[in-house]
N, C-alpha and C positions, 0 to 999 in steps of 0.2 A: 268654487270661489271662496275668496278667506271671508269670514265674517265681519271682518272690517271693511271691505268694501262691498258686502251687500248692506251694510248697514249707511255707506256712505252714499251710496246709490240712494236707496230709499229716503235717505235724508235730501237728495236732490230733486227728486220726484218729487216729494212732499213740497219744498220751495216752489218748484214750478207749478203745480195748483194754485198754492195760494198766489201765487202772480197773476193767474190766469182769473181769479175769481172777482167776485164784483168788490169793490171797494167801497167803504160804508163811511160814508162823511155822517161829519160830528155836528150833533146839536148840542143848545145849553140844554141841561138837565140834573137829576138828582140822584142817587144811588136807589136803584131798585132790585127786587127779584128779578125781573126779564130782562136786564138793561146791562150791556156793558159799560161801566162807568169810567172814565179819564178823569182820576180827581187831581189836579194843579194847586200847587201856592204859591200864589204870586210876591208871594215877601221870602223864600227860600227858593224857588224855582222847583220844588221838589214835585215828584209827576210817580201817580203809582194807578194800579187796574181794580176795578170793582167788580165781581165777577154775580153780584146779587147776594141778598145775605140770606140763603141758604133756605131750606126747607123744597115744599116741590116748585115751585117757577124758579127757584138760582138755575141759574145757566150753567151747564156743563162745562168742568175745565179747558183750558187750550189746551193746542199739540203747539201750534204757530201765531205768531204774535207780529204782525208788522203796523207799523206807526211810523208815517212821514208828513215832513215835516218840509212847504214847499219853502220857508223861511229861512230855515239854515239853526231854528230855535233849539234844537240840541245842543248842550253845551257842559263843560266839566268833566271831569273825570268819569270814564265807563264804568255802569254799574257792576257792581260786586257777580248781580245775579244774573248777567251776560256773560257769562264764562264759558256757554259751548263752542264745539268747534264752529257751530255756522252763525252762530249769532253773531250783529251786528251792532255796532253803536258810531255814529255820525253826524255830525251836524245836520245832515236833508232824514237819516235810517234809522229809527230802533226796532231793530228784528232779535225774537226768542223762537227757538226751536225746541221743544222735548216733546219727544213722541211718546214716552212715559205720563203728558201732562201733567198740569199747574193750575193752580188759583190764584186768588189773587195776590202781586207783587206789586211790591211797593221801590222803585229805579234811586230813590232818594234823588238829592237836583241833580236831575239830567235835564232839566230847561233851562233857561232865559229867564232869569227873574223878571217881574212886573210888567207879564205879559196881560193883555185885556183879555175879556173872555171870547169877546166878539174877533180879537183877533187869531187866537189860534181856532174858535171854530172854522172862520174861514183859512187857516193853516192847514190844519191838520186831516191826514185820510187814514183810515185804519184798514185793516185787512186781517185775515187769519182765518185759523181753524178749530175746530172743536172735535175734543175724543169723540169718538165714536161717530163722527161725520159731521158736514155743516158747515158753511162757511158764517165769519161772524159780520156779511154782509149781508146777513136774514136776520140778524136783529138790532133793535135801536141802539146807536153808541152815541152817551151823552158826557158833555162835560160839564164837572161838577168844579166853579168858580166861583170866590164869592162877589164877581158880577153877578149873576143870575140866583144868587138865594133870597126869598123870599122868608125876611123876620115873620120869629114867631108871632101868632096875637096878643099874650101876653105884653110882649118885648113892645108891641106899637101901643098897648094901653100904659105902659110906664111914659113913653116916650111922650104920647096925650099928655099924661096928667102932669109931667114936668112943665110943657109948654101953656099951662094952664095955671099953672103956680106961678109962672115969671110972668105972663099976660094980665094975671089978675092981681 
């Protein structure tokens, strides 16, 4: 067989696990070591992956990368960094394939601008896989919106003492 179609082959193969595997719905969250992160901005649509910031709990690169989307919230131009043969980009699909592996990528706006946080949680379902084994539906996928962040303390003792200057 030519190497071009065992390698297509096994790029198939590879798709059909991650099909087959459990699919990891999305909580709000914040970028961590164990956590794959979905960061959004909701004033550019732009959508990119957090893969943990590195040392020993960062998660292992991806092989496979799917992100659906049951809204249709894909939207714009296909990212630059979806240019393999199986990769996908679609209003419902954003699927990456490299069995080589990746960290994390940043899709620029491939959303919907001024989506809520609460509404792509309930949108969005992730799936894939990781070098060297693992689906990434064994560990937490969060999205990082600025619905769910949580001001510094600092930032709430300014925000006090302004409302204490106009009160008083």
């Amino acid at each position: 067989m030519s190497k071009r179609l065992l390698a297509s082959l096994a790029a198939v193969l590879m798709m059909a696990s991650v099909s087959m595997g459990q699919k990891a719905p999305v909580g709000a969250g914040e970028t961590a070591a164990d956590v794959l992160s979905l960061v959004y901005s909701p004033d550019t649509g732009n959508l990119s992956i957090d893969l943990g910031s590195g040392g020993a709990g960062a998660l292992a690169n991806l092989t496979t990368l799917e992100i659906r989307s049951a809204g249709g919230n894909f939207t714009g131009t296909r990212p630059g960094n979806l240019g393999g043969l199986f990769d996908v980009f679609n209003a419902n699909k954003l699927f990456k394939l490299d069995p080589a592996g990746y960290g994390n990528l940043d899709f620029g706006p491939a959303m919907a601008k001024n989506l809520s946080g609460d509404a792509l949680v309930a949108d969005l379902l992730v799936d894939g896989s990781f070098v060297g084994g693992g689906g990434v539906g064994s560990v937490p996928v969060a999205l990082v919106h600025p619905d769910f962040m949580v001001p510094e303390p600092s930032s709430m003792v300014m925000v006090a003492l302004g409302l204490l200057s106009v009160a008083g």
